[in-house]
N, C-alpha and C positions, 0 to 999 in steps of 0.2 A: 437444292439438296439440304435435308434435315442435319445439322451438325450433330456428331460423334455425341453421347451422355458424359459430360464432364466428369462423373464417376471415372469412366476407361482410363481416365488419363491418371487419373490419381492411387488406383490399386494398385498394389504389392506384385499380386499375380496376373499375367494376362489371362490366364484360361482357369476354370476348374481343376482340368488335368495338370497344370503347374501348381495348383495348390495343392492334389494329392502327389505331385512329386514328390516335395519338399520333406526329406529327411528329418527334420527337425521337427514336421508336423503330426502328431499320433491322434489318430480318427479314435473318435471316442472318448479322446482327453480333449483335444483343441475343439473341433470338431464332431459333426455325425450327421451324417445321411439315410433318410426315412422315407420309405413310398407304400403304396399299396397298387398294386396291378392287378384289376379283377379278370376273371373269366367267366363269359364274354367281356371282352374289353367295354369301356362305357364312352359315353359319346362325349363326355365333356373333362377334361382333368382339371387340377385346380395346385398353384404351384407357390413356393414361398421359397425361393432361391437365396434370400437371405434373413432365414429364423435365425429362433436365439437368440441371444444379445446383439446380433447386429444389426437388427431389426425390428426391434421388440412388438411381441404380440403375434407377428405374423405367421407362426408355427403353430398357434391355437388357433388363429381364423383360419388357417388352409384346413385344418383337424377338422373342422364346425361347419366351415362351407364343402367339405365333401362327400359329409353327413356321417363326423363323427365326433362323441363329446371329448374335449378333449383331456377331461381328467379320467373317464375311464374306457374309452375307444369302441364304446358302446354305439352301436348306429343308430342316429335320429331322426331316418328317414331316406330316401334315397338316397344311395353313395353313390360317390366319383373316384376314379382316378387319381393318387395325388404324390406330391413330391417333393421334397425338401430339404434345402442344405441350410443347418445350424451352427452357430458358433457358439463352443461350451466353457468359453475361457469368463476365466470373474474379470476382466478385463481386458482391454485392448482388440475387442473382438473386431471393430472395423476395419481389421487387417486380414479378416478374414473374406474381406467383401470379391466378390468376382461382380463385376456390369455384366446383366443379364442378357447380352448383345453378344458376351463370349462364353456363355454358359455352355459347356461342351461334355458335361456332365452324361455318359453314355445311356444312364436310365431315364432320367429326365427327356434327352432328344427321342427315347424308342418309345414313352408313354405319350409324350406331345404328336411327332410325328404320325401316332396313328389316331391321331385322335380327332373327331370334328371340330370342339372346342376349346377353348384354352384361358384359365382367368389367375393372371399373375398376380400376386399380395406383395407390397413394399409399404416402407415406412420412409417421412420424409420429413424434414423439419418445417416448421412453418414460413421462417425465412425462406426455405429452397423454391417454396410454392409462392414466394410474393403475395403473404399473407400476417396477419398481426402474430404473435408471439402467443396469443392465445386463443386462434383461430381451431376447432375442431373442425376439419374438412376434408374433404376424399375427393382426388381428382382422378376423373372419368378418362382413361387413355385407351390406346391400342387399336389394329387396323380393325378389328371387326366391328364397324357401323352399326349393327343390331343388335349386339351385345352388349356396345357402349350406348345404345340409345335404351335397352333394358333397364342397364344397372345407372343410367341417368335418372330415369323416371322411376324406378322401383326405389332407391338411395331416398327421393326429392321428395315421395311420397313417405318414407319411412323420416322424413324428418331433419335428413343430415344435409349440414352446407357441403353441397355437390357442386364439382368445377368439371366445364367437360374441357379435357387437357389435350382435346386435336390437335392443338396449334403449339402445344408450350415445346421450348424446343429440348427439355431434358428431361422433364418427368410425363411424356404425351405418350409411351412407348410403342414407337410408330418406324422404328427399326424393321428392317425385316428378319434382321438377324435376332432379337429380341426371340428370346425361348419359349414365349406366351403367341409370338406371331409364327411359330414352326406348324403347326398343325397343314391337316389335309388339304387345306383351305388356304394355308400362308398367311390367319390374322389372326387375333384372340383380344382377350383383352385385360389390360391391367389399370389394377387402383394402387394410387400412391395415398397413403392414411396421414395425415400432420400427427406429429409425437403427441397434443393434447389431446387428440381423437383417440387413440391407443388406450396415452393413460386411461379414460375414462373407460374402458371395457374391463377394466380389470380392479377390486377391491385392493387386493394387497399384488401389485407389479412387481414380482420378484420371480425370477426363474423357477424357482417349488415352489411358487401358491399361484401362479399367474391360472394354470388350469382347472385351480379349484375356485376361483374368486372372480369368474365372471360375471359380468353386470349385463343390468337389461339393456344397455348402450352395445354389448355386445352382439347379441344374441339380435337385438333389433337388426340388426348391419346383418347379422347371418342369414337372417330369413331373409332379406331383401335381397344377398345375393345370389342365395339358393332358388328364389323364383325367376328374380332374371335369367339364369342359368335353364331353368326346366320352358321358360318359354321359347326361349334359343334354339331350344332343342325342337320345340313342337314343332318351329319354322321348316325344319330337315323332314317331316311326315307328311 
């Protein structure tokens, strides 16, 4: 059996829904929650369960891989599905973290649940990946095998140090309870990004200019996920 994400053990709150309990906590000040749900529904969604500062970056690549810019939400191609919980505080955000194994978040589980596919966005330190301190890499997790062997070879092709994270036992996202592995199918798949891969997609990395100051480092990562994604899909025709 794959051990529990060391994360669960370390948040604040067990669940999403215990994070919007909390009295003390005002959505929109601490927090904010963002989706788009199209009609007809689309076959793939694409999720960032911890934007914002607690994750940094990850709320403009879900924006970009779901085919929208994310400074002005302009569509750049096919859209998806997408979803997102942000932390808005100037500090302390990682208190806002939920392990995406107890994401219970009632929009997120009804956009995944009906969905074919599912591609989670995290942020990880480079330590956490048993990597140098200034490794830029993206590890390849989550059940679904030909997503993850997609965004392997589309990643490896576009240039980026790719790690396929099957095996790693905290960032592989290979839960079944993981929110990326809810779909119709019960797999999806998520990229953990190391903080120097991040910085480098963004000119000035501050919460107002991070979506105007994308770099080709970005945008390279977005197209490569955005085709592994449309070939996923071709596989379901």
């Amino acid at each position: 059996m794959r051990p529990q994400p060391q994360w669960a053990a370390l948040d604040l709150y067990a669940s999403n829904s215990d994070l919007y309990a909390d009295p003390r906590l005002v959505e929109r000040v601490d927090y904010r929650r963002r989706f788009k749900r199209h009609r007809p529904r689309t076959q793939s969604v694409v999720l960032a369960p911890h934007g914002g500062g607690i994750e940094i970056g990850t709320s403009e690549l879900c924006l970009a891989i779901a085919g929208y810019h994310p400074s002005t939400r302009v569509p750049i191609g096919q859209t998806h599905d997408y979803w997102m919980f942000e932390g808005l505080r100037s500090a302390a955000n990682d208190e806002l973290h939920v392990t995406s194994s107890n994401c219970d978040d009632r929009v997120a589980r009804t956009l995944v649940t009906g969905a074919s596919h599912a591609l989670g966005l995290h942020g990880c330190t480079s330590a956490a990946a048993g990597l140098e301190d200034h490794d830029r890499a993206v590890l390849v997790g989550g059940r679904d095998a030909l997503l993850r062997l997609e965004l392997l070879t589309r990643l490896r092709r576009a240039g980026f140090h790719t790690i396929d994270a099957v095996d790693h036992p905290i960032l592989g996202g290979y839960d079944r309870a993981n929110i990326a592995n809810r779909t119709r199918s019960k797999q999806g798949g998520q990229l953990e990004l190391t903080t120097p891969l991040r910085n480098a997609m963004f000119a000035e990395n501050t919460r107002p200019e991070r979506r105007h100051t994308t770099t080709e480092v970005f945008w390279d990562f977005v197209h490569a996920c955005r085709a592994a994604l449309t070939a996923r899909e071709a596989m379901n025709n």
